[in-house]
C-alpha positions in Angstrom: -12.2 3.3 -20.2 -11.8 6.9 -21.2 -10.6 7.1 -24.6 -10.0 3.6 -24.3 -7.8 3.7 -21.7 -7.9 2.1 -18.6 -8.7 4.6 -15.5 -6.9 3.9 -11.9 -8.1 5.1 -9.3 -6.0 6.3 -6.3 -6.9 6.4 -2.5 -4.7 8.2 -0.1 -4.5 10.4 2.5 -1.3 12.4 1.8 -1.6 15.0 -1.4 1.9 14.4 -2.1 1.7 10.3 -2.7 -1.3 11.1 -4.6 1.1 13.0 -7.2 3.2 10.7 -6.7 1.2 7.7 -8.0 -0.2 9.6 -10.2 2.8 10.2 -12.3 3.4 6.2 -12.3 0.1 5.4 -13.5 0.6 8.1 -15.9 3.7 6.9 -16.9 2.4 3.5 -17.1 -0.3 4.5 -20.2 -3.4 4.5 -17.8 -5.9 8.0 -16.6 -5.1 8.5 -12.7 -8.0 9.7 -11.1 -7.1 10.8 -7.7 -9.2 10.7 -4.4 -7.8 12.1 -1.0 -9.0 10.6 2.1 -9.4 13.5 4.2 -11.1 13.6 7.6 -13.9 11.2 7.8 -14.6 11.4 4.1 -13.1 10.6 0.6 -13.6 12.6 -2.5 -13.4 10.7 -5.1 -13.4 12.3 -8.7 -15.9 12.4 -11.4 -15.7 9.9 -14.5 -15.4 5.8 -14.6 -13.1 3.9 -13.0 -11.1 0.7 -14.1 -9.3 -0.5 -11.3 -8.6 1.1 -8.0 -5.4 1.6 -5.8 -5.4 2.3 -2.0 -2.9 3.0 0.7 -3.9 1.0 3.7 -3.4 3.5 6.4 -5.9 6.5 5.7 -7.3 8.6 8.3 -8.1 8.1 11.9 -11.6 8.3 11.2 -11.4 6.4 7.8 -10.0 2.8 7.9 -8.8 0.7 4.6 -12.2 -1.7 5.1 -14.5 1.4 4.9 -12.7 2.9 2.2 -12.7 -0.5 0.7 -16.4 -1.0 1.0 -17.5 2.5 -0.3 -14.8 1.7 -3.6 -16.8 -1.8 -4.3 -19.9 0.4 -3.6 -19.3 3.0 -6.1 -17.2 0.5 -8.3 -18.3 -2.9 -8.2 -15.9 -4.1 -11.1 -13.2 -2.7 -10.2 -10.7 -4.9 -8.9 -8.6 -3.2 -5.9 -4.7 -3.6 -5.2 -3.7 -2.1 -1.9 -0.7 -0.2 -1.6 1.2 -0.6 2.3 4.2 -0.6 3.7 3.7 -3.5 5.7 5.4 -6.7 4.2 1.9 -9.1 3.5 -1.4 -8.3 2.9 -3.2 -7.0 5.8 -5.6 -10.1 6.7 -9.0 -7.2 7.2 -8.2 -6.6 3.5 -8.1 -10.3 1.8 -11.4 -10.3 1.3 -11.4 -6.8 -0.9 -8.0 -7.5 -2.1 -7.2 -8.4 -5.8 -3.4 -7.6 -5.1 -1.3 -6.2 -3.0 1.9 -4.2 -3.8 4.7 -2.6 -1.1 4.9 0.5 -1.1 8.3 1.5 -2.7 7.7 -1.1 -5.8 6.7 1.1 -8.8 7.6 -1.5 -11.0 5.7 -4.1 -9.1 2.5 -1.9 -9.1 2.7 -1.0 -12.7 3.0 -4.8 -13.5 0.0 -5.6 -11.6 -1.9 -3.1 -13.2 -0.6 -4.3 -16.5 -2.0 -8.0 -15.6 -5.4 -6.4 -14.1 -5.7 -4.4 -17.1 -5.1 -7.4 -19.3 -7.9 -9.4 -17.4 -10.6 -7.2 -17.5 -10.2 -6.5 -20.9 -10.6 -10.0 -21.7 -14.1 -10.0 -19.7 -15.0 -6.5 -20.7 -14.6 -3.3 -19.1 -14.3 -3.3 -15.4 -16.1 0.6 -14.8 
């Protein structure tokens, strides 16, 4: 946690959502730290991460399971909630999934990250 707050990482593939989401986790009390997926790569930023929050549909050359895979890589603690516009969980993600929020839903996302928050604190740090 950076100053002991809780830093969310952001995956997507559109600059603008990136803002976006990173005014509501802002908002919300927590650091956003924000990655674009751009091309066949992601950059992801410098600094620890708490919990991380992905769009499923990235790039042509970068699907949610690889992005997935490379967070858990680089993150291993850091629970994931994946952000779509689909109505359920994509079924490829369950197994990288700690949550799953609509698109649309700021409230929703901000309560998740409240509760994901609230766990890891009570096991220690998730970075």
């Amino acid at each position: 946690m950076e100053s002991g707050r809780t830093a969310v990482l952001i995956i997507d593939d559109d600059p603008s959502h990136l803002r976006i989401y990173g005014w509501i986790v802002e908002a919300a009390g927590y650091v956003a730290r924000a990655a674009l997926a751009a091309g066949d790569r992601i950059e992801f930023p410098e600094g620890p991460v708490d919990i991380a929050v992905m769009d499923y549909r990235l790039t042509p050359q970068i699907t949610a399971v690889q992005a997935a895979e490379e967070v858990r890589e680089r993150y291993p603690k850091a629970p994931i909630v994946v952000l779509s516009d689909v109505y359920d969980l994509p079924a490829d993600m369950a197994p990288y999934a700690a949550a799953f929020v609509r698109k649309g839903e700021p409230a929703k996302l901000v309560a998740k990250l409240h509760e994901l928050a609230e766990r890891a604190g009570a096991t220690g740090s998730a970075a």
